[in-house]
C-alpha positions in Angstrom: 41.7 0.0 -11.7 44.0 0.3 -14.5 43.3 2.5 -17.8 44.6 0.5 -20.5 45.8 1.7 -24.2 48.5 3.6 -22.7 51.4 0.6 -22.9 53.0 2.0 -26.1 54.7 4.5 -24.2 56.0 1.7 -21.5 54.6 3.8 -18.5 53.2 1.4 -15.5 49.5 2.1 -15.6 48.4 4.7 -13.6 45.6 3.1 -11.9 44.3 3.0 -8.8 46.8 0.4 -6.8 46.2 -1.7 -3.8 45.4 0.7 -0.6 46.2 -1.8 1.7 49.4 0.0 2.9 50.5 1.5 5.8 49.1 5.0 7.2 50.1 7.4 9.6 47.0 7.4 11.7 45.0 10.7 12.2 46.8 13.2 15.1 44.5 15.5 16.1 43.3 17.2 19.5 40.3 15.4 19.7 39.8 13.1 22.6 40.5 9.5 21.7 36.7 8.1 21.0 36.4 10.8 18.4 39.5 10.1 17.1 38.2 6.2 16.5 34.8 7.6 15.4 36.8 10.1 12.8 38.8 6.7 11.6 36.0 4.5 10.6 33.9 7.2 9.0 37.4 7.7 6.9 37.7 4.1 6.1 34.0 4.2 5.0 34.4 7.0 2.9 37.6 5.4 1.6 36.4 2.0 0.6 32.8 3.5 -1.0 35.4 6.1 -3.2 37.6 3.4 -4.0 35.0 1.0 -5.5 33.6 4.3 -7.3 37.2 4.9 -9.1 37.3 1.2 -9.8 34.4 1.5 -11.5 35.3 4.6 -13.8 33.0 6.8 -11.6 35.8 9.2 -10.7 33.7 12.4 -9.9 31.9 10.3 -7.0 35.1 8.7 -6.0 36.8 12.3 -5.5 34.1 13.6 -3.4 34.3 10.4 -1.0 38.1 10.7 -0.8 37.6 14.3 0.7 35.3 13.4 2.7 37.9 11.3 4.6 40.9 13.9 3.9 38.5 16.1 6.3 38.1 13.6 8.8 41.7 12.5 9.0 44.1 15.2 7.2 47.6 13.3 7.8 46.4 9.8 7.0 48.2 8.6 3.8 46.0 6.3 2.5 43.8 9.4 2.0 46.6 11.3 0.5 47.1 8.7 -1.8 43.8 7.7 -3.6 43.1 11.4 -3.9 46.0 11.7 -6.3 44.5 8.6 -7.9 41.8 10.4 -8.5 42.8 13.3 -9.0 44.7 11.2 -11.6 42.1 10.1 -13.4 39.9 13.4 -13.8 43.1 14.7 -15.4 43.8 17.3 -13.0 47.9 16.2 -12.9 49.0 18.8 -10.7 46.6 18.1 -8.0 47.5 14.6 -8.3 51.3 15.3 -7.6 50.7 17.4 -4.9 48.4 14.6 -2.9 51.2 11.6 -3.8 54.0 13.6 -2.4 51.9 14.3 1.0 51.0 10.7 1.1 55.3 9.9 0.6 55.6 12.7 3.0 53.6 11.6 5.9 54.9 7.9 4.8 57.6 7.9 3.2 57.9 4.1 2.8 54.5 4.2 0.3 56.1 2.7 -2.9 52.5 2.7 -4.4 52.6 6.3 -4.0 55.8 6.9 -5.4 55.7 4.3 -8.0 52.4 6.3 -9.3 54.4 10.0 -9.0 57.5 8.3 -11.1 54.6 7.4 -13.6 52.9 10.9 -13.3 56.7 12.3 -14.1 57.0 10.2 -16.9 53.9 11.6 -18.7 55.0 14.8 -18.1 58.5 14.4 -19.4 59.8 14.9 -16.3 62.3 12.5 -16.8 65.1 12.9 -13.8 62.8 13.6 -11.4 61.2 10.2 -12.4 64.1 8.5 -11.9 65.0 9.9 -8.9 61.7 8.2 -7.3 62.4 4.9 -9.6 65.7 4.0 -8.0 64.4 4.9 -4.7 62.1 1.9 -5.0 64.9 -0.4 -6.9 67.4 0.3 -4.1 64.6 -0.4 -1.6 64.6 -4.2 -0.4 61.1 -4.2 0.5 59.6 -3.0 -2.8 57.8 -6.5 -3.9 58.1 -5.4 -7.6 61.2 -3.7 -8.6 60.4 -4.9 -12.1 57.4 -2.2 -12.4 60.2 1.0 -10.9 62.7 -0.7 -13.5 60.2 -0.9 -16.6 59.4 3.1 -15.6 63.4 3.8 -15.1 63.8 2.4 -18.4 61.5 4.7 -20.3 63.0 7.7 -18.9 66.8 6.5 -19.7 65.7 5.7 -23.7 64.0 9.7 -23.8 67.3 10.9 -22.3 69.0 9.3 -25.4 70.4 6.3 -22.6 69.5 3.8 -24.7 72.0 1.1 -23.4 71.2 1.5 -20.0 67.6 1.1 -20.5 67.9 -2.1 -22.1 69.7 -3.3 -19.0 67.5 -1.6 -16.8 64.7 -3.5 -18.9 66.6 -6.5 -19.2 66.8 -6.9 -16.0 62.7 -6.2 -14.9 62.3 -9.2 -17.4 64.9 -11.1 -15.1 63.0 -10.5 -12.0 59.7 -11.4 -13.7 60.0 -13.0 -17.0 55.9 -12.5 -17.6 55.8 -9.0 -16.6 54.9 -7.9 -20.3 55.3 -4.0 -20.8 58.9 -4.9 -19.8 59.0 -7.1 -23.2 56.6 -4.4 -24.8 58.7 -1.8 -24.6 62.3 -4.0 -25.2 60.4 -4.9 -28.0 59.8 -1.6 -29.0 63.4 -0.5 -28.1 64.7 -3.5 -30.2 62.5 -1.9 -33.2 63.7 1.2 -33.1 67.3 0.4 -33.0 66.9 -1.5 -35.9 66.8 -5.5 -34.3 63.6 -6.2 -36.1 64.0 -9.8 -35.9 64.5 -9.7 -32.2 61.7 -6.9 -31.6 59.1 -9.7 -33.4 60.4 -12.8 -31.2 59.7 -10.3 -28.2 56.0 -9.4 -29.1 55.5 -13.1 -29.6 56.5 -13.7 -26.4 53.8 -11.1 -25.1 51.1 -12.6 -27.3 52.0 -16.7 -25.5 51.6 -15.2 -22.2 47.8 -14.2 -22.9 48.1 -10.2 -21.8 44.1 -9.4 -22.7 42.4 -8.4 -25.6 43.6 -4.8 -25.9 47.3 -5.4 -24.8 47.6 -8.5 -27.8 45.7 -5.5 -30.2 48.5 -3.6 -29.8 50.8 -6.5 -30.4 49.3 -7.5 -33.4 49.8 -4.0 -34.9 53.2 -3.2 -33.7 54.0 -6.7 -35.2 52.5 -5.8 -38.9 54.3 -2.4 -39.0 57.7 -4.5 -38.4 56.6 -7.0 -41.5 55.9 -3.9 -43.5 59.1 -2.8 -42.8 60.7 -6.4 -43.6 58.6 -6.4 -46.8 56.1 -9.1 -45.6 52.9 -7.3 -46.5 50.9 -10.6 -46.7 51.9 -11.0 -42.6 51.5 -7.8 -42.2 48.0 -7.9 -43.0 47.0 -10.9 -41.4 48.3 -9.0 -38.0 46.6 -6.3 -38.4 43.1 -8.8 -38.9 43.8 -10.1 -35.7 44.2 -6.7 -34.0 40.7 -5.7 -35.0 39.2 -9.3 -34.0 41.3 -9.2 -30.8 39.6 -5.6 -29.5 37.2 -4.2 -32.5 36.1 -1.4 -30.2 39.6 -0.4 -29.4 42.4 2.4 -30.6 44.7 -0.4 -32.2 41.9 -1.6 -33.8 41.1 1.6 -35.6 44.7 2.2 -36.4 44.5 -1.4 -37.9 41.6 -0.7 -39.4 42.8 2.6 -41.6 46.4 0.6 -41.8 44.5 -2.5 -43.9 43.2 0.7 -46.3 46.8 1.7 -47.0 48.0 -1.8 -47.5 44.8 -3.1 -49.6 
């Protein structure tokens, strides 16, 4: 599961990611058909939370992911969807303290740590965010450096780095060109630094790659504040139409909404 409308601030979603990692296994004293009975109820427990956070029913999905934390205490699978969902019911510092134990117990679980350098991010925690982004760009079996890159990047630009996050964000779009918040927020770099021209081409490039109704509302309205800005009110406005009639129930479309009442 991913919770969208949070792209402005270029942080990788902090969704539930794939649990198909690697676990420690549960070590206990227990003799071994216990132990195998102990897994499976786990995994059940696991997989019925899982498709309850997916589904937005976080509570539910909590109380299935300590139900297997009892049952196997070290596995980091468990670890790891609790600070999902711990995550989601906006308890942060329970969710820190489950995705370090899961990195702890495995420490080669780049889900976990790409979700605690997102977590960091939020929290303006901005070295100790990058200290777990280049772990997972130095680390050759990370399958998507762009994603530890994109979060890198955000934490360079807050520490006033702006060159380096445009190479570190340069260089996520170089790995995978139609990885869009990369582009979203060079785009929004590009803005702020005054490259208006360049910001626009960028969010057009988002918009050809079909990102989703919400992600293309927000495009639409970043792109109208850039044609106010350039004097181009008549664009301006005709962005800000599409961002309503791209996601009329969304946030950008409200912001739209009370930016057409200004411009009218």
């Amino acid at each position: 599961m991913k919770r969208t409308g949070t792209s402005a601030k270029w942080v990788w979603q902090l969704g539930l990611l794939a649990l198909a990692v690697a676990t420690t296994g549960c070590v206990t004293s227990q003799p071994e058909a216990d132990n195998s009975y102990a897994a499976r109820k786990a995994a059940s427990h696991l997989a019925t939370g899982v498709d309850h956070l997916s589904n937005g029913r976080s509570a539910l999905a909590l109380r299935e992911f300590l139900a297997a934390e009892k049952l196997e205490p070290r596995n980091a699978r468990v670890h790891y969807a609790l600070g999902d969902a711990y995550l989601a019911r906006g308890k942060r510092g329970e969710a820190e303290g489950h995705l370090r134990r899961a990195i702890e117990l495995y420490e080669d679980h780049h889900d976990a740590r790409l979700s605690l350098s997102a977590l960091l991010l939020t929290e303006r925690r901005y070295e100790e965010a990058m200290v777990e982004c280049d772990w997972l760009i130095d680390e050759p079996t990370f399958a998507e450096p762009w994603r530890a890159l994109s979060n890198r990047a955000w934490a360079e630009f807050k520490l006033g780095r702006v060159e380096a996050a445009r190479e570190s964000l340069e260089l996520a779009r170089e790995y995978r060109a139609d990885y869009w918040p990369a582009t979203l927020a060079l785009a929004i770099l590009e803005n702020e630094q005054g490259r208006r021209l360049e910001a626009v081409r960028l969010l057009r490039d988002i918009i050809a790659l079909d990102p989703g109704p919400s992600i293309e509302s927000e495009v639409n309205y970043r792109l109208a504040e850039i044609y106010v800005a350039l004097g181009k009110r008549r664009q301006a406005m005709g962005h800000l139409t599409a961002s309503v009639a791209r996601s009329p129930d969304g946030p950008w479309a409200k912001k739209s909404q009370e930016y057409l009442k200004l411009l009218h």
